[in-house]
C-alpha positions as CSV (number, residue, x, y, z in Angstrom):
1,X,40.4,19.2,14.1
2,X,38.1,19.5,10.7
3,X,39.6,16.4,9.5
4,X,38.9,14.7,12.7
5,X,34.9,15.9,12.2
6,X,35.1,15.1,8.5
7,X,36.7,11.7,8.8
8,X,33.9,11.2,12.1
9,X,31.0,12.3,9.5
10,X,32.1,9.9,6.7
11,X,31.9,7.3,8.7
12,X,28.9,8.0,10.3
13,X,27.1,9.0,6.9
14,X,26.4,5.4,5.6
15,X,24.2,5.2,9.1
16,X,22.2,7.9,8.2
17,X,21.5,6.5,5.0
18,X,20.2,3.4,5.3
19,X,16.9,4.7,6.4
20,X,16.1,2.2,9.3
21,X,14.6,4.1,12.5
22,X,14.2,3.0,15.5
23,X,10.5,2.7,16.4
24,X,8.6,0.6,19.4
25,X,11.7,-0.8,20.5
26,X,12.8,-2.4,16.9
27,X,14.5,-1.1,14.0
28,X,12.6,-0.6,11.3
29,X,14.2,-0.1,7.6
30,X,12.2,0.3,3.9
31,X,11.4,-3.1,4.0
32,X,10.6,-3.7,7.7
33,X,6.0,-3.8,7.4
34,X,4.7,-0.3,9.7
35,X,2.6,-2.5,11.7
36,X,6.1,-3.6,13.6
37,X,7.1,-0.1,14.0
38,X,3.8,1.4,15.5
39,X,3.3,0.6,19.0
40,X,-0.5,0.3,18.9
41,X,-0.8,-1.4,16.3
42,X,2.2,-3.8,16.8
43,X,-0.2,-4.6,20.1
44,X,-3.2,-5.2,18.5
45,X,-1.1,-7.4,16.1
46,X,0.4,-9.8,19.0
47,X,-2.8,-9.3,21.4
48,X,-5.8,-9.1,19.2
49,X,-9.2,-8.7,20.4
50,X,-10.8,-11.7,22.1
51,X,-13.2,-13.3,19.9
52,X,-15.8,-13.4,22.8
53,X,-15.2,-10.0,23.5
54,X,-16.6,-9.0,20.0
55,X,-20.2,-9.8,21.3
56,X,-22.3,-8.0,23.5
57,X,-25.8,-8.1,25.2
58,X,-27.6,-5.7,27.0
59,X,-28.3,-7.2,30.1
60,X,-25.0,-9.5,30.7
61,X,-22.0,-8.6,33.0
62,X,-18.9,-9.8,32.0
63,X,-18.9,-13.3,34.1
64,X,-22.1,-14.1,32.3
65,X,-20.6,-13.7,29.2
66,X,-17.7,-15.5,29.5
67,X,-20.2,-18.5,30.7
68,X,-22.4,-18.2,27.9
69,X,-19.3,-18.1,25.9
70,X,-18.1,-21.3,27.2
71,X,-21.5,-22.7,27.2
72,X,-21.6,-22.2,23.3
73,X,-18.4,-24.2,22.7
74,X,-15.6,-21.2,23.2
75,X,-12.7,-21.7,25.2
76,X,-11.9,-19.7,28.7
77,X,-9.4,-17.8,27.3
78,X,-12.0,-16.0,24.9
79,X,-10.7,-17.7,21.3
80,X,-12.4,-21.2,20.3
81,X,-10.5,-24.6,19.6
82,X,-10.0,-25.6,15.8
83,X,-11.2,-29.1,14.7
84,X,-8.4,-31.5,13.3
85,X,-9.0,-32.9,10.1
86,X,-7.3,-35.7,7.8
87,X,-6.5,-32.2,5.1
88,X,-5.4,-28.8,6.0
89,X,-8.9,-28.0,3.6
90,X,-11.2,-30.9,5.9
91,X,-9.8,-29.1,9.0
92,X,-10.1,-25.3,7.8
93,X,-14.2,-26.4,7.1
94,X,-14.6,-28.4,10.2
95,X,-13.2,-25.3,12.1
96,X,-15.0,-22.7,10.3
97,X,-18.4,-24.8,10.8
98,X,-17.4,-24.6,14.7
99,X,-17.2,-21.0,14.8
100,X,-20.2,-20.4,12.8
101,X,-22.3,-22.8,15.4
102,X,-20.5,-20.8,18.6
103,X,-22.2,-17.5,16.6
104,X,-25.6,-18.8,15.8
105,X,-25.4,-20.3,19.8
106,X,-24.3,-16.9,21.1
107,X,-27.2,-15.3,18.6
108,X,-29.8,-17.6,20.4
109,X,-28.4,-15.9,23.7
110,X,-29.7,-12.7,22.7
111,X,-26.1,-11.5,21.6
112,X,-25.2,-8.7,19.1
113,X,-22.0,-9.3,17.2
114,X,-19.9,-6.3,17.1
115,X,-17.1,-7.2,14.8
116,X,-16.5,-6.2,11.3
117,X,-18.3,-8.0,8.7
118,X,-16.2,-6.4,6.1
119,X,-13.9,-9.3,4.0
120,X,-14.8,-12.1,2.1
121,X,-14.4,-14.4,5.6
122,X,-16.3,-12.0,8.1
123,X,-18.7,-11.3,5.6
124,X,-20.1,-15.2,5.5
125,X,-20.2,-15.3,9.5
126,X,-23.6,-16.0,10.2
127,X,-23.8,-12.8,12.7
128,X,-22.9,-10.7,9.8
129,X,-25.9,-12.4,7.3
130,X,-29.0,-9.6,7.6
131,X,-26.9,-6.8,8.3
């Protein structure tokens, strides 16, 4: 019978040290990043915040928002389209010139950005210049 549990525990050994958990329905080793292990995280990962929703104004309801939004050159699902260019560079400008007229728009509404300006892209948006 101890052989039996020694020979069980040898084998089962190796498992226990690989180090890999299971965590928000994956397995997640040394090498696996903690964002794919945390649930809340993991969600905010794969379902960020709306760009839309990182504006607010003190007299809008929610259907006025997402109008305004709209209105300003955003998209129904909250995000904005991107601009093709010929370059990967000509498209990354022509997009990022986009977004910054959808803020200075949404500013001219009377909205208040809410998102971080902390980075060296948030910190260029034009809601973030005067902060």
């Amino acid at each position: 019978m101890k052989t039996h549990l020694a020979r069980i525990a040898l084998l089962l050994m190796p498992i226990g040290l690989t180090g890999c958990l299971i965590g928000n329905g994956r397995i997640c080793g040394p090498q696996t990043p903690m964002a794919y292990c945390d649930k809340e995280t993991y969600q905010k990962l794969v379902h960020p915040t709306p760009l839309r929703d990182k504006w607010q104004h003190p007299s809008r309801s929610q259907a006025e928002q997402q109008r305004d939004w709209i209105a300003c050159g955003g998209m129904d699902n909250g995000g904005y389209a991107g601009v093709s260019g010929s370059t990967g560079a000509e498209t990354a400008r022509l997009s990022g010139e986009k977004f910054d007229q959808i803020q200075r728009c949404m500013m001219s509404k009377r909205y208040q950005y809410n998102g971080t300006c902390e980075g060296a892209i948030p910190s260029r948006y034009p809601a973030c210049q005067g902060r």
